[in-house]
The first five atom37 places (N, CA, C, CB, O) and aatype in JSON, in Angstrom:
{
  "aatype": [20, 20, 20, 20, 20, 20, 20, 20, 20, 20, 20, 20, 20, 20, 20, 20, 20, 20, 20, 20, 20, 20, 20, 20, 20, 20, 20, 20, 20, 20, 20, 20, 20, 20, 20, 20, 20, 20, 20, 20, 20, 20, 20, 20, 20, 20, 20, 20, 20, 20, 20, 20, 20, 20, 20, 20, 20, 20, 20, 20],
  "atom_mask": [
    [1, 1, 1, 1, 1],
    [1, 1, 1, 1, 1],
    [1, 1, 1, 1, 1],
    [1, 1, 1, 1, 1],
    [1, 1, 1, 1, 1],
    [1, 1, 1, 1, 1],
    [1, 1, 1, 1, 1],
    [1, 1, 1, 1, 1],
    [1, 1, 1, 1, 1],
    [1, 1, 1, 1, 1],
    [1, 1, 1, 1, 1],
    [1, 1, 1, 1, 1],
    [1, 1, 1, 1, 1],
    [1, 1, 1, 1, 1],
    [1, 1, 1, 1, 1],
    [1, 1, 1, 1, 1],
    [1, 1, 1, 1, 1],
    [1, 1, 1, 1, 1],
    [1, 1, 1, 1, 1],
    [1, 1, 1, 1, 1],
    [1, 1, 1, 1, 1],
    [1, 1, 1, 1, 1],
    [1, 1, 1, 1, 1],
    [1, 1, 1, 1, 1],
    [1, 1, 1, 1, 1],
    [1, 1, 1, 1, 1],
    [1, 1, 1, 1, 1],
    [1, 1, 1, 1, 1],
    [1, 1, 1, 1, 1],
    [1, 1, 1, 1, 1],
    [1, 1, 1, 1, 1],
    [1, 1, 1, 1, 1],
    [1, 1, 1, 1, 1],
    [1, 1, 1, 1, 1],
    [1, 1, 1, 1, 1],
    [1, 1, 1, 1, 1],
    [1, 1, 1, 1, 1],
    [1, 1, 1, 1, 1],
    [1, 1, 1, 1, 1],
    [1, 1, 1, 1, 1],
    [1, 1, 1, 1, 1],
    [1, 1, 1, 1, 1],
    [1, 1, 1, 1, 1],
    [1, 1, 1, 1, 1],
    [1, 1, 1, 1, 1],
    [1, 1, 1, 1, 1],
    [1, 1, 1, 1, 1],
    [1, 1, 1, 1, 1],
    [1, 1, 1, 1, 1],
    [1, 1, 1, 1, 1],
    [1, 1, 1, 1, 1],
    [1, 1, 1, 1, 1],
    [1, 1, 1, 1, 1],
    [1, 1, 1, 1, 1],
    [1, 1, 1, 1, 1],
    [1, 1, 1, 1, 1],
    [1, 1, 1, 1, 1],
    [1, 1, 1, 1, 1],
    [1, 1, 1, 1, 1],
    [1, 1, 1, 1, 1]
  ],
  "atom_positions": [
    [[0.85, -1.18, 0.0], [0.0, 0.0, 0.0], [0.89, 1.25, 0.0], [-0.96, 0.0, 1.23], [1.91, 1.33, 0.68]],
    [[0.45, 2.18, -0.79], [1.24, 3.34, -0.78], [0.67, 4.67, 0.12], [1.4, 3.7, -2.25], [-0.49, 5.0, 0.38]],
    [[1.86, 5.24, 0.44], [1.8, 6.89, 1.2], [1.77, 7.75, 0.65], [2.71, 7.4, 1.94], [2.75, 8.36, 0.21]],
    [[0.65, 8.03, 0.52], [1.11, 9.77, -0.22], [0.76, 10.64, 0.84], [0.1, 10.41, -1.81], [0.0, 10.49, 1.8]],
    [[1.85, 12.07, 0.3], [1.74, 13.11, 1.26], [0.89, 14.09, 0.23], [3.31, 13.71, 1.93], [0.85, 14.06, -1.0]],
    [[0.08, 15.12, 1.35], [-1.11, 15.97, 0.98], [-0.69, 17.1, 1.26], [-2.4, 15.74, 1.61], [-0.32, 17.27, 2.42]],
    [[-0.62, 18.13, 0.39], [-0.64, 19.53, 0.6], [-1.74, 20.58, 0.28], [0.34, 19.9, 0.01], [-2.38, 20.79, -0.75]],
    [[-1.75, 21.19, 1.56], [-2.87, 21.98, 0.81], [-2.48, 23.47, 0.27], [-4.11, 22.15, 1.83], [-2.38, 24.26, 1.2]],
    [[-2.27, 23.96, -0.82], [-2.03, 25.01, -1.61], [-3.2, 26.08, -1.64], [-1.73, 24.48, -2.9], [-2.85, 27.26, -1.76]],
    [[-4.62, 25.78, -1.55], [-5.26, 27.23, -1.59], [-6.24, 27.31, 0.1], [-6.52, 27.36, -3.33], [-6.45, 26.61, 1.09]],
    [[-6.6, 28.69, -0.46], [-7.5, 28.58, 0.8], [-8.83, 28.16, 0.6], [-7.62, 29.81, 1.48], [-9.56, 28.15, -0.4]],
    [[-9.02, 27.77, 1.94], [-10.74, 27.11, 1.94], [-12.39, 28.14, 2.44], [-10.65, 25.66, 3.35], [-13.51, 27.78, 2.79]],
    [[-11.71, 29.64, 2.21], [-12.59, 30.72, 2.57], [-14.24, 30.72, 1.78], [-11.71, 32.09, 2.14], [-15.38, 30.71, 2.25]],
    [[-13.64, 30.71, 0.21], [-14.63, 30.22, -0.38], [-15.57, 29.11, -0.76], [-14.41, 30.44, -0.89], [-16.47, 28.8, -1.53]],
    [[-14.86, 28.7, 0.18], [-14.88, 26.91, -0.36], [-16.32, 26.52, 0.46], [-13.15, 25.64, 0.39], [-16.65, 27.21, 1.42]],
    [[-17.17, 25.32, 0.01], [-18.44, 25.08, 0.4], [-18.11, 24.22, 1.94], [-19.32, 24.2, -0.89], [-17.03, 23.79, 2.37]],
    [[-19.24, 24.18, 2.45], [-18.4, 23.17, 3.91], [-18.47, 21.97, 4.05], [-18.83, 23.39, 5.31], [-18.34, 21.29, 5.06]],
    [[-18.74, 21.62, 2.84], [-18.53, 20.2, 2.88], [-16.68, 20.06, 2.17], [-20.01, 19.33, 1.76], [-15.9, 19.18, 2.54]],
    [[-16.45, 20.83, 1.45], [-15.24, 21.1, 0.88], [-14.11, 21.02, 2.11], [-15.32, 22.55, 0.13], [-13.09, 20.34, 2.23]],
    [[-14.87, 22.22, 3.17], [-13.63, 22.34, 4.35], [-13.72, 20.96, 5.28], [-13.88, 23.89, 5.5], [-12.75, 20.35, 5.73]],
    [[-14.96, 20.67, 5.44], [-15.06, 19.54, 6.22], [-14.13, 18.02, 6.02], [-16.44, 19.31, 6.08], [-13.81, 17.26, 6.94]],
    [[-13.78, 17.82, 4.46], [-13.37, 17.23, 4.14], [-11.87, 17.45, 4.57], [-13.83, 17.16, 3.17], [-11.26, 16.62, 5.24]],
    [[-11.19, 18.95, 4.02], [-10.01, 19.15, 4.66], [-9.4, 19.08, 6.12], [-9.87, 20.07, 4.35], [-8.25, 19.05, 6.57]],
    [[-11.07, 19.08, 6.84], [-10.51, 19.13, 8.11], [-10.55, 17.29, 8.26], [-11.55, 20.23, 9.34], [-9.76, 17.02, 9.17]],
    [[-10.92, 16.5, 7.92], [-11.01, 15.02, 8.06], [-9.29, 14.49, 7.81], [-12.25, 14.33, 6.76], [-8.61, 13.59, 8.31]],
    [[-9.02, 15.55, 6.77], [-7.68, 14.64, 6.0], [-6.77, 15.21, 7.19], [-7.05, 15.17, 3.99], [-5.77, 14.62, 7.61]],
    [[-7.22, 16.42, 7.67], [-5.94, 17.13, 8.95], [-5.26, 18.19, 8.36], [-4.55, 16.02, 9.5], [-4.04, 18.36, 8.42]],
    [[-6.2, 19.0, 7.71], [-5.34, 20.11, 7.07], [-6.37, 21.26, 7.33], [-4.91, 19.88, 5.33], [-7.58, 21.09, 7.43]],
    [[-5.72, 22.44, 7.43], [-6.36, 23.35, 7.75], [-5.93, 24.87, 7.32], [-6.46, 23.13, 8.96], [-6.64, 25.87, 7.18]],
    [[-4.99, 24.75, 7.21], [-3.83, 26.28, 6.81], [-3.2, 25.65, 5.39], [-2.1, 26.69, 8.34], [-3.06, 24.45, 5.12]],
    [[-2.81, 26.98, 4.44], [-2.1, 27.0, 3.51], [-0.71, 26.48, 3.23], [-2.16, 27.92, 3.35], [0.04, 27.46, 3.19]],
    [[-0.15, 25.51, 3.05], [1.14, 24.55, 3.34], [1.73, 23.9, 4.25], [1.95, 24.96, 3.17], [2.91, 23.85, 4.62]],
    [[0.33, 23.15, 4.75], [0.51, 22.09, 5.88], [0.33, 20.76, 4.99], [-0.7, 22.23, 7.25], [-0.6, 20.67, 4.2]],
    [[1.45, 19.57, 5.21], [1.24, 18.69, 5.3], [0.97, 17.59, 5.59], [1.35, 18.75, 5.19], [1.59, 17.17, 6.56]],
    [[-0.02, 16.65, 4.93], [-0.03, 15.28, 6.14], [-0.1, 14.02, 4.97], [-1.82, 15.24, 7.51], [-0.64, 14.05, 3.86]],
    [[0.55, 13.06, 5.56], [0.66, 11.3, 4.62], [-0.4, 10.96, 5.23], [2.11, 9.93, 4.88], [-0.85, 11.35, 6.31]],
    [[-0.95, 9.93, 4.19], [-1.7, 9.2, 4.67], [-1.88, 7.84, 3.49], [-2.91, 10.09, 5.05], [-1.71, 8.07, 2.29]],
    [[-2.09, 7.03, 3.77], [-2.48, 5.19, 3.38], [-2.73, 5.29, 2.03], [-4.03, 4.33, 4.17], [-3.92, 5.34, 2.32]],
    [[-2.73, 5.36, 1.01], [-3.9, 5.02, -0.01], [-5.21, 4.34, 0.29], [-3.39, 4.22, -0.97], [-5.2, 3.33, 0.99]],
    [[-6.28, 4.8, -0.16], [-7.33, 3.97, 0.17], [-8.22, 4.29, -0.97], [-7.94, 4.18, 1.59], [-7.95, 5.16, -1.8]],
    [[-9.45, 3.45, -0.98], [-10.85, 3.78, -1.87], [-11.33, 5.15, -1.45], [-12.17, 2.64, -1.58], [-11.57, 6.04, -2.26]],
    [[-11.49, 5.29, -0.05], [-11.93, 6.41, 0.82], [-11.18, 7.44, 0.35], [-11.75, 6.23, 2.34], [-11.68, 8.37, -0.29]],
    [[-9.78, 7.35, 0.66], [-8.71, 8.65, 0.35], [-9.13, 8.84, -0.76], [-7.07, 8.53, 0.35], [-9.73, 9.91, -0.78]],
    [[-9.14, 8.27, -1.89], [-9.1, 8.72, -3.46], [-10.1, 9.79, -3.73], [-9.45, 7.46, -4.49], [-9.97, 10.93, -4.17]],
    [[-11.27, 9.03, -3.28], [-12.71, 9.74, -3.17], [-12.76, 11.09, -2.3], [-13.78, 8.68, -2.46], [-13.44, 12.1, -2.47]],
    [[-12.15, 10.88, -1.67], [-12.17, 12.74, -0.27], [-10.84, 13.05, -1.58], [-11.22, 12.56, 2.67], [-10.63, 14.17, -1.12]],
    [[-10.11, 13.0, -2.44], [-9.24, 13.66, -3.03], [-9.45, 14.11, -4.05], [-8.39, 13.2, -3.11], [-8.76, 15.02, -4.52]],
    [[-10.25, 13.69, -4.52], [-11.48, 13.86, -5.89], [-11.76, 15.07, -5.52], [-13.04, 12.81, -6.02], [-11.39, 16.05, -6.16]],
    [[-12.37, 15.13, -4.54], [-13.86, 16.22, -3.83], [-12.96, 17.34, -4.01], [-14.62, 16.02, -1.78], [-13.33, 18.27, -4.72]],
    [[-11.97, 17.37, -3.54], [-11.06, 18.69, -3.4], [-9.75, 18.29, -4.11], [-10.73, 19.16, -1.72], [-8.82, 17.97, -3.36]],
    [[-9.49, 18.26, -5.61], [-8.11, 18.12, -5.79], [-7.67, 19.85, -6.41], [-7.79, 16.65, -6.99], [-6.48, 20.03, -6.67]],
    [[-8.79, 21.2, -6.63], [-8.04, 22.19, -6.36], [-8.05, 22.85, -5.63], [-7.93, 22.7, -6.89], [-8.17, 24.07, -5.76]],
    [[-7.86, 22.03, -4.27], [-7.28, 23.28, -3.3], [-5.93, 22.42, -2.81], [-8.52, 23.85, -1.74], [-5.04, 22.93, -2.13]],
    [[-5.94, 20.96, -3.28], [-4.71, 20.36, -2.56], [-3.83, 19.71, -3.98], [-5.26, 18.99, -1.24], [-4.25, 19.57, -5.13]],
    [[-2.35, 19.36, -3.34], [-0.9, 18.36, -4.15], [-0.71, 17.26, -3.88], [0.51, 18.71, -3.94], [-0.01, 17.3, -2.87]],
    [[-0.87, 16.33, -4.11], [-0.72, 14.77, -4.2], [0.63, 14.2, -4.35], [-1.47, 14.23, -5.34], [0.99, 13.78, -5.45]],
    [[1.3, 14.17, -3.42], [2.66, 13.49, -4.53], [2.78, 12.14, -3.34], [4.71, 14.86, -4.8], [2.39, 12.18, -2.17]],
    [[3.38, 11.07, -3.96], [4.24, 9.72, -3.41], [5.16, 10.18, -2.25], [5.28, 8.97, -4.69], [6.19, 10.83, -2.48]],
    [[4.73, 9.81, -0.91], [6.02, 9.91, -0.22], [7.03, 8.77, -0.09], [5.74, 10.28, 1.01], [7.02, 7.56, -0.31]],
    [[8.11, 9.86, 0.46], [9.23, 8.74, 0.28], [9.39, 7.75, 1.12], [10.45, 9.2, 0.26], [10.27, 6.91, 0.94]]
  ]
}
């Protein structure tokens, strides 16, 4: 199973609250905080919902 780390790049001011709610699930909350997490069915799907406000890359 792979790690990817999550960044979040914009803000969530405008954003609907199901949008922020989601960010707050993954553990992000401020503009260039990161957090890893598992791959999953779940992750993919909450990454979908919001992939422009966040960066996806493979951690090492």
């Amino acid at each position: 199973m792979a790690r990817l780390r999550i960044t979040q790049t914009k803000s969530v001011i405008t954003q609907s609250p199901r949008h922020r709610g989601t960010l707050r699930a993954l553990g992000l909350g401020r503009i260039g905080r990161s957090v890893e997490h598992d791959e999953s069915p779940e992750l993919t799907g909450m990454l979908r919902q919001i992939n422009h406000l966040v960066k996806v890359e493979e951690a090492k």
